[in-house]
N, C-alpha and C positions, 0 to 999 in steps of 0.2 A: 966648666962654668960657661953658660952661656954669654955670649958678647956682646955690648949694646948697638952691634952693627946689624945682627942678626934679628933684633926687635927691631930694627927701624926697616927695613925690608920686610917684616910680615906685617906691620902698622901698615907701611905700602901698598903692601898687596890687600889689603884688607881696607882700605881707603879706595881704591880703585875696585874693587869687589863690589863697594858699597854706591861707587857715584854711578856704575852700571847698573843695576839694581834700581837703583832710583830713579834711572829713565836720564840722569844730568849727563849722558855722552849716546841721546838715544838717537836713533840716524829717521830717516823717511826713505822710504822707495818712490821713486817720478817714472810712470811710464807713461811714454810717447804714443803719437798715433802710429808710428810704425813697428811698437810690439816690444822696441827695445827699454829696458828699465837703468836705472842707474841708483845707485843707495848712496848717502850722505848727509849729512845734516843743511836742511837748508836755514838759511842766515835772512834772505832779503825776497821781495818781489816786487818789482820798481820797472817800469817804462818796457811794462809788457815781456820781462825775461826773469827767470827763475835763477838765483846768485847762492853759492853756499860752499862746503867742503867737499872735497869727494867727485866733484863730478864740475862739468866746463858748465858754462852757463847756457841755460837751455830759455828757448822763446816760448813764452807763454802756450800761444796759439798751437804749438806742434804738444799740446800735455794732455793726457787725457785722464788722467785720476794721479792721487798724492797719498800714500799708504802712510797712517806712523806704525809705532808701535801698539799705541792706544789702544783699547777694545771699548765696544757701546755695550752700556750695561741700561737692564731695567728703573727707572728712574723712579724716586719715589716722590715728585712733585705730585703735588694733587690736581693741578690746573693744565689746561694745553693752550696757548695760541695758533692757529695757522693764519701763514702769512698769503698775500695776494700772490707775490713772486711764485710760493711755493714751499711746503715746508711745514715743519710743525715745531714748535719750544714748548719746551715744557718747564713750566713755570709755578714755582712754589708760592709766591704772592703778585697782586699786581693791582691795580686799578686806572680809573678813567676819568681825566681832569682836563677842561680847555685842548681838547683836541689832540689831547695825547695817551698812550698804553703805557704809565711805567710798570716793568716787570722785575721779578727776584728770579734767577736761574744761579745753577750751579757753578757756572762759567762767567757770573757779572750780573751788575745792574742796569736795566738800561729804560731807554724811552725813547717810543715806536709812533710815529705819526697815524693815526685810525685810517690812515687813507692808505695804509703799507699792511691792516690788518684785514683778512675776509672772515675771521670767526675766534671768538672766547670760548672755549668749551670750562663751563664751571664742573661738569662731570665727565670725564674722558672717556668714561668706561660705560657709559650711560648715551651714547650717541644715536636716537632711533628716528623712525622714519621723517619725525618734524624736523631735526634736525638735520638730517641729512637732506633734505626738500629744502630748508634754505637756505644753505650751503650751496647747495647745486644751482639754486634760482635768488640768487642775490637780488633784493629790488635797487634800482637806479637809485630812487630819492630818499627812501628810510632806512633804518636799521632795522632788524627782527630780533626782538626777544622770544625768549622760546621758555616757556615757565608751567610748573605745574599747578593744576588747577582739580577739583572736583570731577569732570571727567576725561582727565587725562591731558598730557603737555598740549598746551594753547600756543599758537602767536600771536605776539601783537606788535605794531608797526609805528615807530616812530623815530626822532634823531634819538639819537644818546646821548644825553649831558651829562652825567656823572657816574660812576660805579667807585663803591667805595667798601668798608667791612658790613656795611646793614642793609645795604639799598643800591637798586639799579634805577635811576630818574632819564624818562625819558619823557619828548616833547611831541606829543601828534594834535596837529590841525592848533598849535597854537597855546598848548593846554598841559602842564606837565604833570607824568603821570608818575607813582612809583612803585617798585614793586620790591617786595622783601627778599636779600641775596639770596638767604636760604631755598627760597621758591624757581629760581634760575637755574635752569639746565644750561642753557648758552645764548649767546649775544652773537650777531652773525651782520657783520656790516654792509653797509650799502656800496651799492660796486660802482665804484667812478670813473669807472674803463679806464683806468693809466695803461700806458705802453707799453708794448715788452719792453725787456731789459735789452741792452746792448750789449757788445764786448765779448770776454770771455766770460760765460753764466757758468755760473758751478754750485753744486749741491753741497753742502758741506756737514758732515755728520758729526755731532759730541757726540762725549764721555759717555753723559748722561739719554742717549738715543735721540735728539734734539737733533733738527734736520733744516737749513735754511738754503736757499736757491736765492741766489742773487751776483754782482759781477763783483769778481776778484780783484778787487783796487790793486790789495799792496800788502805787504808784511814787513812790518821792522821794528827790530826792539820788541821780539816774540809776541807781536800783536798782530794781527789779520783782521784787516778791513774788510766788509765785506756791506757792496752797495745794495740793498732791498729798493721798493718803488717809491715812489712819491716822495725822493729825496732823503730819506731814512737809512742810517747805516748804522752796522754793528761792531764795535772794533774786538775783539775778541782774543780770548790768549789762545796761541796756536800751541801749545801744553795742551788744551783739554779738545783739540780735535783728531779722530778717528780717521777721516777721511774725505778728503777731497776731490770730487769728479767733474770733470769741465767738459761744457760742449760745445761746438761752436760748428758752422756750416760745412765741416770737415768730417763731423761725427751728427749721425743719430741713434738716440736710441727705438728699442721695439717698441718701448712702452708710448711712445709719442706717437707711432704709427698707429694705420688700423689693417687690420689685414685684410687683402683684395679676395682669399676666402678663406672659411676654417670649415671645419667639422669636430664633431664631440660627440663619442659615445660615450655607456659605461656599462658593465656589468656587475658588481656588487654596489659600490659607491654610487653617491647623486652621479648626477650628469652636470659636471661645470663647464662654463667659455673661459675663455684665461682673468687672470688677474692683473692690473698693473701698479705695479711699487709697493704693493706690498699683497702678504699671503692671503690665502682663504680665509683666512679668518681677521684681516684685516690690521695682522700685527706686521714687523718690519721681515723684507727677506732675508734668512739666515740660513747658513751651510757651515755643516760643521764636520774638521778631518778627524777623524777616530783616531790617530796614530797619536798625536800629540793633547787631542779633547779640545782645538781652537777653535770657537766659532765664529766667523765673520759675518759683518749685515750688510747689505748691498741696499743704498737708496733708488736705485734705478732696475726694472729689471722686469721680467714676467713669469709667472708660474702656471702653468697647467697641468691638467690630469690624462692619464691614460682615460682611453684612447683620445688624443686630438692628432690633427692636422692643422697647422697655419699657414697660410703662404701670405709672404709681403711679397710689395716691388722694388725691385733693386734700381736706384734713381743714380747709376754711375758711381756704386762705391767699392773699395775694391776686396775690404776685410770682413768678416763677420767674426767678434772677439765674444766669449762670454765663457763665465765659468758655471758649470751646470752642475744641478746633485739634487739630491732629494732634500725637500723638507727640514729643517731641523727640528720643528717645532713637532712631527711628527713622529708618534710612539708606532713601530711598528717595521714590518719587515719590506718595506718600497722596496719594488724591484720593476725595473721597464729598459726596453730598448728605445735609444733614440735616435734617429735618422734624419741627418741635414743632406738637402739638394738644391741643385742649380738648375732651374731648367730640366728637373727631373732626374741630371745625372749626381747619383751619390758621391758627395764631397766627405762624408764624414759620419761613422757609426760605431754606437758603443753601449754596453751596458751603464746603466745608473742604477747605484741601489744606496739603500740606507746604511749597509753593512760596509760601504766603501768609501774611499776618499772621492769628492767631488772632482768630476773633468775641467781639465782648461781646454776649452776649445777657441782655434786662431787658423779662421779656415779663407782661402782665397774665394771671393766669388766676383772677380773683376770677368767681364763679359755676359756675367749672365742675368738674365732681368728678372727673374721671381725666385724668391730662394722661399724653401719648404721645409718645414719641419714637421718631424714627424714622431710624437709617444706612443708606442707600443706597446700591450701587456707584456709582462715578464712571468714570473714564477710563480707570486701570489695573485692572478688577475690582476683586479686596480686597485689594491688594499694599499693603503698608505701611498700611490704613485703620485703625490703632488711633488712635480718636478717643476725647480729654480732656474730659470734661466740667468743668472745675476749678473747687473752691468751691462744683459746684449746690446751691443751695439756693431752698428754699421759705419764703415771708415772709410774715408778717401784720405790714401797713402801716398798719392802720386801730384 
């Protein structure tokens, strides 16, 4: 006969089977700007220092990214906001009343000051040259609607008073105009030059592939603050984030830089110049290890094709950190050699291919003023060689 000592130990073990599983005992990795990681559950973030299980209390300032468990998954919101900070939400419902964005996301409801937003995109998937022109060219005094019309998306230029389920009302020269939602590709707000952010700035990724840049208040009571511009902040459950990456005058990344030169060839494929933060084709950068089938997104980073050459300047930093690999989103057999230098001398070479797990590269270039990279053809020409640089960044360790 079985004992009822013997159920209450497999209830045990299957109770504890079940709250790991669930993610309720799930830890985070914190690595530093000097390379070292630590795993534990973190509890707090309060007066610039990271507090939890597992691991001593570490100072904001010395963090350079916060791993969970989490993975970003395709999102199946129909809407996107990007913010001024930086970033993109992806937003299932929202509208626009007295000066404010309330939005429906996955992770909460909230409400966005218009002066913390640069663009509504009513189609995400729909983003073309109008939109991207005023995007890039924010007017100072009006908003731009961007709408279709008989020959093709028009702007027109005025404030925004209202956006609701029928209608976008806006006010030019005095006079309020409106146009019907369904007619709206996107709404792109007037740029009121706010400041950059202070502090520790950090990029923070959802569940949901939702991506916010702004500074890292504080965490408590599994909530994470997180300050955008113009006074706007998101409190949000640290549950449904991915990933956190901070930079601060100790770190930059490539993507922020431009390089002092490149070159681009190509032999089958176009001829591209790099990308930054996200892929050719303008979705998030993803690598993924065959062994296990993980794929992670990286909010920071660059990708190029064979053949390139980039050289930045090295402004006194002493690390170069990034994990490289091919493509995820790419079908096919990538294969290239890639070559980092200092001052011309080889720091660091290896193959990348599709068929392999992604390199961690943590290479020293303290001393030397121009670091160079280099994508090579490999086996298939350039057939599929769009290579992730993910995360590159440049550290001062010292």
């Amino acid at each position: 006969m079985v004992s009822a000592m013997y159920f209450r130990h497999v209830f045990s073990a299957l109770l504890l089977l079940m709250l790991f599983c669930s993610g309720a005992i799930a830890q985070q990795k914190i690595t530093t700007l000097t390379g070292k990681t630590f795993t534990g559950k973190i509890t707090k973030i309060a007066d610039g220092k990271i507090a939890g299980e597992g691991f001593d209390e570490i100072k904001l300032a010395n963090v350079v990214s916060i791993a969970t468990s989490n993975t970003a998954k395709a999102s199946a919101a129909k809407y996107a906001v990007r913010l001024v900070s930086g970033g993109t939400i992806q937003v299932s419902k929202f509208s626009v009343a007295d000066g404010e964005l309330s939005v429906k996301t996955e992770f909460g409801e909230y409400k966005l000051g218009v002066a913390s937003v640069r663009a509504i995109l009513f189609r995400p998937l729909q983003v073309g040259p109008a939109v991207k022109n005023a995007i890039k060219k924010p007017l100072k005094n009006n908003d731009q609607v961007v709408a279709e019309s008989s020959q093709g998306p028009r702007t027109a230029q005025g404030l925004v008073e209202e956006i609701n389920d029928e209608k976008v009302v806006f006010n030019y020269k005095g006079t309020s105009r409106t146009i019907p939602r369904s007619k709206v590709i996107a709404v792109v707000m007037a740029n009121l030059q706010e400041k950059k952010l202070k502090g520790s700035v950090a990029t923070v990724t959802f569940k949901d592939s939702s991506t916010a840049v702004g500074t890292l208040r504080s965490l408590t009571d599994g909530k994470m603050t997180i300050g955008l511009l113009s006074g706007t902040t998101l409190n949000v459950p640290f549950a449904d984030v991915v990933s956190v990456n901070i930079r601060n005058d100790r770190l930059t990344y490539l993507s922020d830089l431009e390089p002092t030169d490149s070159e681009h060839n190509s032999i089958v494929a176009p001829k591209r110049a790099i990308a930054k933060d996200k892929n050719f084709d303008g979705k998030p950068l993803s690598l993924t290890w065959g062994a296990n089938k993980k794929t992670q997104t990286f909010p920071r980073g660059i990708v190029a094709h064979s053949y390139s050459r980039i050289v930045y300047s090295n402004d006194g930093f002493q690390r170069f950190v990034t994990t490289c690999g091919i493509d995820s989103t790419i079908t096919g057999n990538g294969h290239c050699i890639v070559t980092i230098r200092g001052d011309g001398i080889k720091l660091w070479n290896g193959e990348i291919a599709a068929s392999s797990d992604p390199s961690e590269i943590d290479i020293d270039i303290e001393d030397y003023k121009s670091i160079e990279i280099v994508i090579d053809y490999g086996k298939h020409l350039d057939m599929g060689d769009h290579v992730i640089f993910g995360n590159a960044r440049l550290l001062k360790t010292k």
